[in-house]
TORGUTI-588895 format. One line per 2 residues: number of its first residue (from 1); their letters; for each residue x, y, z of N, C-alpha, C. Coordinates in steps of 0.05 Angstrom, whole numbers, plus 5000, padded with zeros to 4 digits. Example, Ala and Ser with C-alpha at 12.3 -4.5 7.8 and 13.67 -1.06 7.14 Angstrom:
// TORGUTI-588895
1	as	5264,4886,5156,5246,4910,5156,5264,4934,5156; 5257,4955,5142,5273,4979,5143,5258,5001,5157
END
This chain:
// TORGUTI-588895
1	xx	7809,1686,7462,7802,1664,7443,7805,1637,7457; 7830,1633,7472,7835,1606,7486,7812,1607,7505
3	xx	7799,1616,7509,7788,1611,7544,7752,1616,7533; 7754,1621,7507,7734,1615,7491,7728,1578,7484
5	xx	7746,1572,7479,7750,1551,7465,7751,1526,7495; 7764,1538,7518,7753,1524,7545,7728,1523,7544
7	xx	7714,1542,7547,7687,1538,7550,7668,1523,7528; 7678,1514,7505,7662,1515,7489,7668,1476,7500
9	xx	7692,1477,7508,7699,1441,7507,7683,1436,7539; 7686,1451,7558,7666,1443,7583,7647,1444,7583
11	xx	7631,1466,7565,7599,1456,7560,7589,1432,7536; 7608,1426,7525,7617,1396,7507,7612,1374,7514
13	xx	7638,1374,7543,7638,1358,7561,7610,1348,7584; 7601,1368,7583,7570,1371,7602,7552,1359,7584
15	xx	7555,1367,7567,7527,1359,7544,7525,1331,7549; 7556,1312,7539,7557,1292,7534,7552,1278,7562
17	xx	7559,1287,7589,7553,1273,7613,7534,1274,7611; 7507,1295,7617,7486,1292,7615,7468,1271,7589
19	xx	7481,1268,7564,7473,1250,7557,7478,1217,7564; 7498,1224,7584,7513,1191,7592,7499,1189,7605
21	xx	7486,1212,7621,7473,1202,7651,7440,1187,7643; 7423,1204,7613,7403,1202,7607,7395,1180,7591
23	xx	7425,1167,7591,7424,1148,7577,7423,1125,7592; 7434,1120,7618,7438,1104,7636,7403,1107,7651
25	xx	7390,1126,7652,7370,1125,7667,7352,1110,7646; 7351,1112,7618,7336,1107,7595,7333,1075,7605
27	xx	7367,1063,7601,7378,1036,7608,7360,1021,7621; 7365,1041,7652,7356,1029,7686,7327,1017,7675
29	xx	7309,1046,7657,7275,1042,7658,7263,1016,7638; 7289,1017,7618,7280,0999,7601,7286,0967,7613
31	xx	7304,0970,7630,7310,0943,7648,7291,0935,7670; 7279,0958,7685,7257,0951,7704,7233,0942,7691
33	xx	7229,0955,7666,7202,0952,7639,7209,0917,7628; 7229,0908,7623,7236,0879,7620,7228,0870,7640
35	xx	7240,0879,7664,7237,0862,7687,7198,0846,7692; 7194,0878,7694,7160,0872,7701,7153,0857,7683
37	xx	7164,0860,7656,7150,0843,7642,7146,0819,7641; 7177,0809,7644,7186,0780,7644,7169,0766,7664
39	xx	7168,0781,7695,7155,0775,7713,7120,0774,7715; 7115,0790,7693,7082,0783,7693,7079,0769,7665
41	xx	7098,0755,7655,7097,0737,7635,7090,0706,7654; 7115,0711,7676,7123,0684,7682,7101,0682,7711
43	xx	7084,0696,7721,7063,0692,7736,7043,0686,7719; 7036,0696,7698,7017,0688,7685,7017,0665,7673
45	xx	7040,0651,7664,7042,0620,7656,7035,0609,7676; 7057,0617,7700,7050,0597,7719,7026,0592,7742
47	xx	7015,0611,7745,6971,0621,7753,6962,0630,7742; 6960,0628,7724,6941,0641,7697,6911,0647,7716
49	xx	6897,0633,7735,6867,0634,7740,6874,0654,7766; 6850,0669,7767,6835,0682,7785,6822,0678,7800
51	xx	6812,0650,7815,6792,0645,7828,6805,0631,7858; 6784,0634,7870,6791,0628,7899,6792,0598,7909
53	xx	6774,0579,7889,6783,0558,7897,6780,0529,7882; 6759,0527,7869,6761,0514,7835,6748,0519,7825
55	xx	6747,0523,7797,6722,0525,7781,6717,0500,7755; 6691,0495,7752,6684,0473,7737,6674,0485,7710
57	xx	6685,0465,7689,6692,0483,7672,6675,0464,7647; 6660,0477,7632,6637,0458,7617,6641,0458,7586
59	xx	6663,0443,7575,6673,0443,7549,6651,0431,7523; 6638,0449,7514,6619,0436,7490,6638,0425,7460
61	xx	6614,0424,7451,6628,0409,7431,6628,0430,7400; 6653,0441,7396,6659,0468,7381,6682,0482,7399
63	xx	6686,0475,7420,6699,0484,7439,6730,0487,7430; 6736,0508,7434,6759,0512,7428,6787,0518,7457
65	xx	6808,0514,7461,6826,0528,7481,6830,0545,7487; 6823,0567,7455,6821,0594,7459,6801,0611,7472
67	xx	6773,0594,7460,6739,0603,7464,6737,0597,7495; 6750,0580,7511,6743,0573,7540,6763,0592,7549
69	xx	6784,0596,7543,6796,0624,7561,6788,0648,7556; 6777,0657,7531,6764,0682,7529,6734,0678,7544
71	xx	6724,0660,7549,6699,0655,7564,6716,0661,7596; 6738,0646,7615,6742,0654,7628,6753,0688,7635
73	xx	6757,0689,7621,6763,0722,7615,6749,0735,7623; 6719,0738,7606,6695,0755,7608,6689,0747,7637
75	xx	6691,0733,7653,6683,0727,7670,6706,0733,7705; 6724,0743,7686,6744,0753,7706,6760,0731,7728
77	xx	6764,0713,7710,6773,0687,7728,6801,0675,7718; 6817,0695,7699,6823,0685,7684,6849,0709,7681
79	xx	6881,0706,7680,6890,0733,7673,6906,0733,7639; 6920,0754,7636,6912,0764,7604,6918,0724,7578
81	xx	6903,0732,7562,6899,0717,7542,6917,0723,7517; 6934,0751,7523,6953,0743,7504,6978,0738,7510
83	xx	6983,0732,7534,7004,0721,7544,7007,0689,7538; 6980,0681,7546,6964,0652,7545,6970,0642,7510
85	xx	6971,0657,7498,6973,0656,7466,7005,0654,7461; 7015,0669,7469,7041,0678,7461,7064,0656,7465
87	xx	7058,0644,7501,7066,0621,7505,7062,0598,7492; 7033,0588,7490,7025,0568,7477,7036,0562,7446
89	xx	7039,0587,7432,7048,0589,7402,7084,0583,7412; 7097,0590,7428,7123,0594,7430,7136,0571,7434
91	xx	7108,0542,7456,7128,0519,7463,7110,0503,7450; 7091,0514,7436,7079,0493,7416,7060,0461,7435
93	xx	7046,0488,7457,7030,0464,7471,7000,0455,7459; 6999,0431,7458,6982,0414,7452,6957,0429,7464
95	xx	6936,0438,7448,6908,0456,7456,6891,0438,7452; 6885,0422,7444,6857,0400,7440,6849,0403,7462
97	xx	6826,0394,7459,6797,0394,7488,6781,0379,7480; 6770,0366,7504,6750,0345,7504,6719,0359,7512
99	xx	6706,0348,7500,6678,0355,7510,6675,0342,7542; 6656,0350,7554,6655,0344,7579,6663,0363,7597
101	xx	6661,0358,7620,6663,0379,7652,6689,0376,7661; 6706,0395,7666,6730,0394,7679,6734,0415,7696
103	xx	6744,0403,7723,6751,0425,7744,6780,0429,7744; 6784,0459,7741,6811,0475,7746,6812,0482,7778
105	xx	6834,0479,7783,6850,0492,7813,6853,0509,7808; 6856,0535,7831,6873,0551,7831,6905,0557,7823
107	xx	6912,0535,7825,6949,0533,7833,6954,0530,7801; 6934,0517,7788,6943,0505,7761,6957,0517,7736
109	xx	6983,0522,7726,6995,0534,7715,6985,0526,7681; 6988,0544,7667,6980,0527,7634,6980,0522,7624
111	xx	6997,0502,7620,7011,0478,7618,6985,0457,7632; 6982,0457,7658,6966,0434,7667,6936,0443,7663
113	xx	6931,0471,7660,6894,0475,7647,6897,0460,7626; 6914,0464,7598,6909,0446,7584,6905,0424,7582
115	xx	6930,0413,7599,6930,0371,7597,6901,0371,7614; 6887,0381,7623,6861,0376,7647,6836,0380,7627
117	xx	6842,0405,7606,6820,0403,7585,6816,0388,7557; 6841,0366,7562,6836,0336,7546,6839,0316,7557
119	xx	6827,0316,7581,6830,0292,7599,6799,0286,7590; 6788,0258,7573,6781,0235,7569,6766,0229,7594
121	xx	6779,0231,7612,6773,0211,7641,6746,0235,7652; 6737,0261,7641,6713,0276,7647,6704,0271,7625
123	xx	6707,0259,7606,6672,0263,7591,6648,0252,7589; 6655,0239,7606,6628,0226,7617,6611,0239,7645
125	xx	6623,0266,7650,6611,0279,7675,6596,0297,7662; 6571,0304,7680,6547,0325,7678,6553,0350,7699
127	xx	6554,0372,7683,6548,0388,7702,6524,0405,7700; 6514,0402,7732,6494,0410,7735,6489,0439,7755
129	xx	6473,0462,7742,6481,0493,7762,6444,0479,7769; 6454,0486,7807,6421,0491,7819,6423,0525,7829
131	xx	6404,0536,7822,6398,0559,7826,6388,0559,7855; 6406,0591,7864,6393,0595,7887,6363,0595,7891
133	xx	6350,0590,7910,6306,0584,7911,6305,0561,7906; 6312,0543,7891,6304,0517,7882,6309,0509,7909
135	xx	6273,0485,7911,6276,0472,7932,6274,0444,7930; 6279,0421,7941,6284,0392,7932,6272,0384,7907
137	xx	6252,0396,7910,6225,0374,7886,6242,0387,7859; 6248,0414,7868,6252,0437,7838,6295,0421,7830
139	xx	6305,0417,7850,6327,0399,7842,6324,0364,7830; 6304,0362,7846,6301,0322,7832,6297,0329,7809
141	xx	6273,0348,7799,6273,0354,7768,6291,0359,7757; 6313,0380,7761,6334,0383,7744,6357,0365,7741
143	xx	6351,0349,7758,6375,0325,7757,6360,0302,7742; 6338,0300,7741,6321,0281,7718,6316,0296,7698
145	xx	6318,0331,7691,6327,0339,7666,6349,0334,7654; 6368,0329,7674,6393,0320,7656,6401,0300,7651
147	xx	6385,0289,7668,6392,0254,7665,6420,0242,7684; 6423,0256,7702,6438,0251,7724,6422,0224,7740
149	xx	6399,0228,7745,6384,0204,7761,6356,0214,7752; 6342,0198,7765,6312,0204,7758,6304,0216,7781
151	xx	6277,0230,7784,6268,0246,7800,6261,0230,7832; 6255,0212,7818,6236,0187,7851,6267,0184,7869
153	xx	6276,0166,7841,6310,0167,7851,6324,0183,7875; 6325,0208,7876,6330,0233,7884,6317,0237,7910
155	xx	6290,0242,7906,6263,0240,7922,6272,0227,7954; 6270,0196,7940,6267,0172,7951,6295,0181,7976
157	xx	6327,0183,7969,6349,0189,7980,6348,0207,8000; 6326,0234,7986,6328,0252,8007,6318,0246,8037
159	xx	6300,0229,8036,6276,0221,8060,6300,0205,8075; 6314,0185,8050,6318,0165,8084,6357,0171,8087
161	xx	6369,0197,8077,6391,0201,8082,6398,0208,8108; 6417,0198,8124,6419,0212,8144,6416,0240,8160
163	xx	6408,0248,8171,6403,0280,8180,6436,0292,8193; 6455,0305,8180,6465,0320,8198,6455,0330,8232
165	xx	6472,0325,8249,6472,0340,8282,6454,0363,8278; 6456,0377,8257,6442,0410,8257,6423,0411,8253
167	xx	6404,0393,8236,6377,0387,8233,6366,0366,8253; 6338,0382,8257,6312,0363,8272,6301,0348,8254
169	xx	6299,0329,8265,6277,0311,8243,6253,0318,8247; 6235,0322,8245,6208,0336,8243,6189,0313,8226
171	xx	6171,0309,8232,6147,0290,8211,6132,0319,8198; 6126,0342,8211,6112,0361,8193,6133,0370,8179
173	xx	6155,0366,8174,6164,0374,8146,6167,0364,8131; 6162,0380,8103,6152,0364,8075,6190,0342,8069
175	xx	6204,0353,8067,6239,0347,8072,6249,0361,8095; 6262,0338,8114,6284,0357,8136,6312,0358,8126
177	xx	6311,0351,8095,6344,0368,8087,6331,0397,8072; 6307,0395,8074,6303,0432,8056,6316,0450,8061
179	xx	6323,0471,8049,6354,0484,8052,6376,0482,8060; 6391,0452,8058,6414,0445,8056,6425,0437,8044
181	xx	6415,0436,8020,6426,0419,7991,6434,0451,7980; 6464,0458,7984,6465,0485,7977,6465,0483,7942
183	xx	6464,0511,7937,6448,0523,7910,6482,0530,7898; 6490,0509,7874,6520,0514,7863,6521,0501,7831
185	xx	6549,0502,7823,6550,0485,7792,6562,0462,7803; 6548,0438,7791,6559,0416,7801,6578,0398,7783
187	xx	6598,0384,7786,6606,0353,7766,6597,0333,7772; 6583,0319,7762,6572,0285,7769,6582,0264,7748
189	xx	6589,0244,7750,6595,0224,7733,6565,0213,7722; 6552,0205,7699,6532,0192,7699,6533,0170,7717
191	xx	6513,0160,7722,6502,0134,7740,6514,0136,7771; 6514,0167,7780,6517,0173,7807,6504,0167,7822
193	xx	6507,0150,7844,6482,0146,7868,6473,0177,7875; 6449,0169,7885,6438,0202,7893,6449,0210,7916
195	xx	6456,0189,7934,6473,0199,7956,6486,0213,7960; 6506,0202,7940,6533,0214,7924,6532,0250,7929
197	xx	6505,0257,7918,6497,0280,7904,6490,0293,7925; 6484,0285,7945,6466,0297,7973,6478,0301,7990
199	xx	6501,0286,7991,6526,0283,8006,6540,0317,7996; 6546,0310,7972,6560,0326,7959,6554,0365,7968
201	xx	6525,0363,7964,6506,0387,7963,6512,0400,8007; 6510,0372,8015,6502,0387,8044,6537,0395,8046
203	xx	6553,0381,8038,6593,0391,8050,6593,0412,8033; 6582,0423,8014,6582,0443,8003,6570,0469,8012
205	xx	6550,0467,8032,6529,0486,8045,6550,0485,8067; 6558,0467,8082,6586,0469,8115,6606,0482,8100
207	xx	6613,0476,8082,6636,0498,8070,6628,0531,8072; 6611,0532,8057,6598,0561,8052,6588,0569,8082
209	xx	6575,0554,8097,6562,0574,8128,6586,0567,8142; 6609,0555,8140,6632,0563,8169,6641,0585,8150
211	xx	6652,0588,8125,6661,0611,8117,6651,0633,8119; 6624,0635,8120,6608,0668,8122,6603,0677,8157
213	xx	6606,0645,8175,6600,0642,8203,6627,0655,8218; 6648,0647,8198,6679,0655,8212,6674,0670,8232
215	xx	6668,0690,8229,6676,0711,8255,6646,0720,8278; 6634,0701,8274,6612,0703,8292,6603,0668,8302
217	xx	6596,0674,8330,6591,0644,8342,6562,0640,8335; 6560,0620,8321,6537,0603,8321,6540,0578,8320
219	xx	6519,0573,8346,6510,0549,8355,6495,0522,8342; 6502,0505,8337,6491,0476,8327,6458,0482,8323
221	xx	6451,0499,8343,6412,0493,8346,6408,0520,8331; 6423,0539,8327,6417,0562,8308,6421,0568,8292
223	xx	6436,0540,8272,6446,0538,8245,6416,0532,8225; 6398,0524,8242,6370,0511,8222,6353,0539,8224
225	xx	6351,0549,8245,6341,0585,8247,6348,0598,8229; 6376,0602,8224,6385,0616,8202,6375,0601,8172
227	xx	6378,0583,8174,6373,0572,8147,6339,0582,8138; 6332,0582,8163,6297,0579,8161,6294,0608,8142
229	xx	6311,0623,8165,6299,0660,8150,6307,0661,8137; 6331,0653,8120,6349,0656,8088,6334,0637,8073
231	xx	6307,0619,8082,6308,0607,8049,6284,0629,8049; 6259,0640,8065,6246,0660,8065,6262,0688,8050
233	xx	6276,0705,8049,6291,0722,8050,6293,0711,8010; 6308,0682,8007,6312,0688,7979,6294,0690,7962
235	xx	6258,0675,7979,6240,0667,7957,6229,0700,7959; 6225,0716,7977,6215,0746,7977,6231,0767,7969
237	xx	6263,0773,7963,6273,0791,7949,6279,0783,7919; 6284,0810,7916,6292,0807,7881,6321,0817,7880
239	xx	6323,0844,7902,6353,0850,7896,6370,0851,7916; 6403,0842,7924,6412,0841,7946,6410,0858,7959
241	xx	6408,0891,7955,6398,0911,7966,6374,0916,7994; 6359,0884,7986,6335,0885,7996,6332,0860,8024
243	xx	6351,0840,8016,6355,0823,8034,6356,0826,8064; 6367,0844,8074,6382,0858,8104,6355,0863,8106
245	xx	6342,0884,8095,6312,0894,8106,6299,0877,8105; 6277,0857,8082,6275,0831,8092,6270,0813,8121
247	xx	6303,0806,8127,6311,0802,8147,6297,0813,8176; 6304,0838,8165,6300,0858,8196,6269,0857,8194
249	xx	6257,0861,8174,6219,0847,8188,6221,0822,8200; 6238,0799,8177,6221,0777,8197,6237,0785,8228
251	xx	6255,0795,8236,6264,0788,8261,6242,0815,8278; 6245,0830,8269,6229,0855,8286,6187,0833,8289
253	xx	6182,0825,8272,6152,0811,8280,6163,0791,8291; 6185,0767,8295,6185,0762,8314,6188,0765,8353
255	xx	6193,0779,8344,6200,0799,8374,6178,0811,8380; 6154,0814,8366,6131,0828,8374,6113,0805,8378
257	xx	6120,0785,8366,6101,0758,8362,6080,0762,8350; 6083,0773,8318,6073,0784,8303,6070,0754,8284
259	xx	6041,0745,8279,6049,0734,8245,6067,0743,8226; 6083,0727,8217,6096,0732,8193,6083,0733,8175
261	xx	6064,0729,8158,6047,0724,8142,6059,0733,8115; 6075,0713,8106,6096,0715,8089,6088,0700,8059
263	xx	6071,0712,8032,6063,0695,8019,6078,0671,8008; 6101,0668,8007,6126,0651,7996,6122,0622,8018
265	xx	6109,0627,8033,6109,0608,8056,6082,0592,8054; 6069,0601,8043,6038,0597,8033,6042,0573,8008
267	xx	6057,0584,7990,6059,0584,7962,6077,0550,7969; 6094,0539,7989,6111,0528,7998,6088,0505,8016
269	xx	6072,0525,8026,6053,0493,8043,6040,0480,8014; 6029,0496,7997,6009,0488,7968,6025,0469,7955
271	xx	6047,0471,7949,6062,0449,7941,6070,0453,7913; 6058,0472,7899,6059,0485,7867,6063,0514,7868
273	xx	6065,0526,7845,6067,0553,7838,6041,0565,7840; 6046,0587,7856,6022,0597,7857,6022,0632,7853
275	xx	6014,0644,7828,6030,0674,7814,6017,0694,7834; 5997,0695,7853,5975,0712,7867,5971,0695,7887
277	xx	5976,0706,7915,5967,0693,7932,5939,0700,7942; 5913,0677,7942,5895,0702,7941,5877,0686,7980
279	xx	5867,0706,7990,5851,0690,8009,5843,0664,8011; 5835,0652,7989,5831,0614,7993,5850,0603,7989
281	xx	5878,0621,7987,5899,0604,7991,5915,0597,8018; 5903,0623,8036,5913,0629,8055,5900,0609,8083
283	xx	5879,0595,8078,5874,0575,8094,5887,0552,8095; 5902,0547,8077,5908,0508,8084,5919,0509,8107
285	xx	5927,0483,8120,5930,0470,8139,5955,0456,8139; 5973,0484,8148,6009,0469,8150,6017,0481,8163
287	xx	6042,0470,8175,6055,0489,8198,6079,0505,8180; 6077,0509,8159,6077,0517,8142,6075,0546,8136
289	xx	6042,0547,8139,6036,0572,8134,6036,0598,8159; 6051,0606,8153,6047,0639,8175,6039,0648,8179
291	xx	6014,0660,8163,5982,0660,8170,5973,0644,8197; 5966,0623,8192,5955,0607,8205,5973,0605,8233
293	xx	5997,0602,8232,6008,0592,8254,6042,0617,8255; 6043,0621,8276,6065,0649,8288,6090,0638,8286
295	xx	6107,0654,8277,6134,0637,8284,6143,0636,8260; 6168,0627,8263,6180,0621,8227,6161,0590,8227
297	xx	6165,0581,8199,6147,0554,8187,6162,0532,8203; 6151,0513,8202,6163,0483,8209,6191,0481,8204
299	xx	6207,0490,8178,6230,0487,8169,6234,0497,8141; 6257,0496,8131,6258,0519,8103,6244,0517,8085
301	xx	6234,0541,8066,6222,0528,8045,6227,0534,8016; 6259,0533,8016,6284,0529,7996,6310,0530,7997
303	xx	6321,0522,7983,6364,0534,7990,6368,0548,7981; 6375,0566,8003,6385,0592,7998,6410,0603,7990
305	xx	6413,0623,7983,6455,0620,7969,6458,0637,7997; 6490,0652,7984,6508,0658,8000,6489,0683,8013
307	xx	6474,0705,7996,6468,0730,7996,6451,0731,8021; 6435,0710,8010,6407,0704,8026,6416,0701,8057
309	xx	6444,0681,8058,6451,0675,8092,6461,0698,8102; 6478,0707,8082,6494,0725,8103,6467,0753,8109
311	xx	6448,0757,8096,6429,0769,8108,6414,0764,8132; 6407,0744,8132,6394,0720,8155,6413,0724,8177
313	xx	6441,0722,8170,6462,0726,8197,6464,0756,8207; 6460,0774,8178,6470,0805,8195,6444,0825,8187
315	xx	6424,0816,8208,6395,0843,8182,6401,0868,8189; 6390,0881,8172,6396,0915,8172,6375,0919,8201
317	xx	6393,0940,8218,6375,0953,8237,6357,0967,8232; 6322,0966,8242,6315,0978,8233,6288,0969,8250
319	xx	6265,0991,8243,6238,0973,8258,6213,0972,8244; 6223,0974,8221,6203,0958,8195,6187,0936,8206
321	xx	6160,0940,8199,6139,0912,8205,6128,0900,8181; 6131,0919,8155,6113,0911,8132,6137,0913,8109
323	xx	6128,0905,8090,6142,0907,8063,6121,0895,8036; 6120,0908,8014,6110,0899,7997,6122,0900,7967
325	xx	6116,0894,7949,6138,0898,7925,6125,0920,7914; 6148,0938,7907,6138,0967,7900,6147,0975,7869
327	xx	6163,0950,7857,6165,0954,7826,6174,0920,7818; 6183,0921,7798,6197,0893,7786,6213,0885,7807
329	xx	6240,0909,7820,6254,0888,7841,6258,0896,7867; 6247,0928,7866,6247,0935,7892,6220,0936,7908
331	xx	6234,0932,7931,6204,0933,7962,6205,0945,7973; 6183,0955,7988,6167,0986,7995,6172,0980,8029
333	xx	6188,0991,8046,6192,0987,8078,6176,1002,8088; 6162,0998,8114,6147,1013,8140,6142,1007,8157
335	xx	6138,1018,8177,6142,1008,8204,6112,1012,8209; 6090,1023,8192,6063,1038,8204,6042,1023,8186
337	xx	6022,1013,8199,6001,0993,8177,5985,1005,8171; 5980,1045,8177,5965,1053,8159,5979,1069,8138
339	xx	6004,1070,8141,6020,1078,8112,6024,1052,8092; 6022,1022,8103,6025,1005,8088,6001,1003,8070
341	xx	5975,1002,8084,5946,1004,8065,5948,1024,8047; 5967,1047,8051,5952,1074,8040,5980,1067,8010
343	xx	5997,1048,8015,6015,1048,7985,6007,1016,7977; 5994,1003,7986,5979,0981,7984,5971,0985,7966
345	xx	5951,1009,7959,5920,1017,7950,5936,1035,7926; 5954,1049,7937,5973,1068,7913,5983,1049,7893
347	xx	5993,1026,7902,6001,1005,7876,5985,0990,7876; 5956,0985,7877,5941,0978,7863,5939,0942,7873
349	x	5949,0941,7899,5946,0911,7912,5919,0900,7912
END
C-alpha cells in the first residue's frame, strides 16, 4: 500500500513538472510573440513606406489620411495600415491633408508622412506623369494641359537649352534632347521656368541610365546609340516580353547593313499620327526614315523608360531579321523573309 502511494506522489510530482516545464515554454512563446510584435509595431511607425527612394504623392480634394495610405497600400509602397491606425488613434495625431503634391522619403516615419501631408507650402505644385513614348511635342502638350507652362513655352526651351556632353547637336534633328527628357511623375510649382523642367527631366534620365549602366561600361559616345534603339524598341513593343527580341533585330540588321525599315520611324519623320503605314508614307525625305536611309535614324524618336533601355543595353541572342505584330501585344520573330511573307499574308497584312 505504502509504495503504492510513492508512486502515485512521483507520478504527481512529474505531472506537475511537466506542467511547470509547459508552462514556461507557453511563457518563452508568448514573450518572443510580444517581442515580434512590439518590434513590427515599432518598425512600422518608424518606416512605414516601401519604396526605394521618394514617392510623390497627389492629395485631391476628398482626400482623406486614411484613403492615401490605403491607396499606398494597393500599390505596395506602403506597410500594414492597421498598425498606421492603431498608432494614430493611440497618440491622437493630427490627420488633416492638404490638397496638392507632396513628396515622401523613404526614411520618413508617421509621424512626419503626416506633418508633410498638411504642409500648405505644396499646394500650389502640379504633378505631372509623362508616359513612357511621349516625345517632346507629346510632353509640351501635357504640360500646357495642365497648365504648368504653355506649349511654345516648352518648345522654345527645348531648342536653345544647353546639350549635355552625350548628345550631338545635329541640325537634321527635329530636337537633340529627344529621348532625354526621361518618362516619370513629376512636382512642379506653378509658374516654373521650363528650364526648371528640362533640367529636371534630363538628371532624372542620368539617374536612371548610371543605375541600369552600373555594371557595364558605357562610353559618353554610346549613351545616344542606346537611347536611339530604346526610343525605337518602346514605340514597336507592346509587352516587356518583346523588347530583348526587338532589340536583337535592330542590332542583327545592323550588322548585316540591312534597312531597318521600322514603321515607328516613318510615323516620327511625318510629324503626326499615322494608324497604317502605307507606301506614300514611306517616301518622305528625313534622315529619319529607315526606308530611305540605313542605319538607326538621325536621333531618337521618343523617351524611352527603364524597360525599353535596359533592352537596348542587353538584347536577347538571337538571329531574327523580321518581326511583325501577330495579335494585340504580341510579335511574330524570324530569321527567314519567306516565312515572314507567308504569316504576313496569314494575318492578313
Amino acid at each position: 500500500m505504502k509504495k503504492r502511494v510513492k508512486n502515485t506522489n512521483k507520478l504527481k510530482r512529474r505531472r506537475k513538472k511537466r506542467k511547470r516545464n509547459s508552462n514556461i515554454i507557453i511563457g518563452l512563446i508568448l514573450i518572443i510573440i510580444l517581442f515580434l510584435g512590439i518590434f513590427k509595431f515599432t518598425s512600422t511607425i518608424n518606416k512605414p513606406l516601401k519604396i526605394s527612394n521618394e514617392e510623390v504623392v497627389l492629395v485631391e480634394e476628398g482626400d482623406s489620411f486614411y484613403s492615401i495610405v490605403s491607396k499606398l497600400k494597393s500599390e505596395n509602397k506602403i506597410k500594414s495600415p492597421l498598425i498606421i491606425k492603431i498608432y494614430a488613434k493611440l497618440t491622437g495625431l493630427n490627420l488633416e491633408v492638404v490638397p496638392g503634391s507632396h513628396t515622401l522619403e523613404k526614411g520618413m516615419s508617421v509621424k512626419e508622412i503626416a506633418e508633410t501631408l498638411k504642409d500648405a507650402s505644396n499646394a500650389n505644385a502640379i504633378t505631372v506623369t509623362i508616359p513612357e513614348g511621349f516625345n517632346i511635342e507629346d510632353i509640351a502638350t501635357r504640360l500646357q494641359e495642365q497648365e504648368v507652362c504653355t506649349s511654345d513655352e516648352f518648345l522654345n526651351s527645348v531648342k536653345s537649352y544647353p546639350l549635355p556632353s552625350y548628345v550631338k547637336d545635329n541640325p537634321d534633328k527635329r530636337y537633340n534632347l529627344e529621348g532625354f527628357l526621361f518618362p516619370d511623375t513629376y512636382s512642379f510649382e506653378i509658374g516654373v521656368e521650363p528650364q526648371y523642367i528640362i533640367e529636371t527631366m534630363i538628371k532624372r534620365f542620368e539617374e536612371v541610365f548610371k543605375e541600369i549602366t552600373a555594371s557595364d561600361t558605357i562610353t559618353e559616345e554610346e549613351v545616344e546609340k542606346v537611347v536611339n534603339v530604346a526610343s525605337i524598341i518602346e514605340k514597336e513593343a507592346r509587352v516587356d516580353e518583346d523588347r530583348p527580341l526587338i532589340a536583337s533585330v535592330i542590332y542583327n540588321r545592323l550588322k548585316q547593313n540591312m534597312p531597318l525599315q521600322i514603321d515607328a520611324t516613318v510615323i516620327y519623320a511625318h510629324g503626326y499620327y499615322i494608324e497604317s503605314v502605307r507606301n506614300r508614307h514611306l517616301a518622305i525625305e528625313s534622315k529619319y526614315n529607315t526606308y530611305l536611309y540605313k542605319g538607326l535614324p538621325v536621333g531618337p524618336i521618343c523617351n524611352p523608360g527603364v524597360e525599353s533601355l535596359k533592352a537596348a543595353l542587353n538584347p536577347a541572342s538571337t538571329d531574327y531579321l523580321f518581326y511583325l505584330l501577330a495579335s494585340d501585344d504580341e510579335h511574330y520573330f524570324t530569321n527567314n523573309y519567306d516565312d515572314f511573307l507567308k504569316k504576313k499574308e496569314e494575318l492578313g497584312y
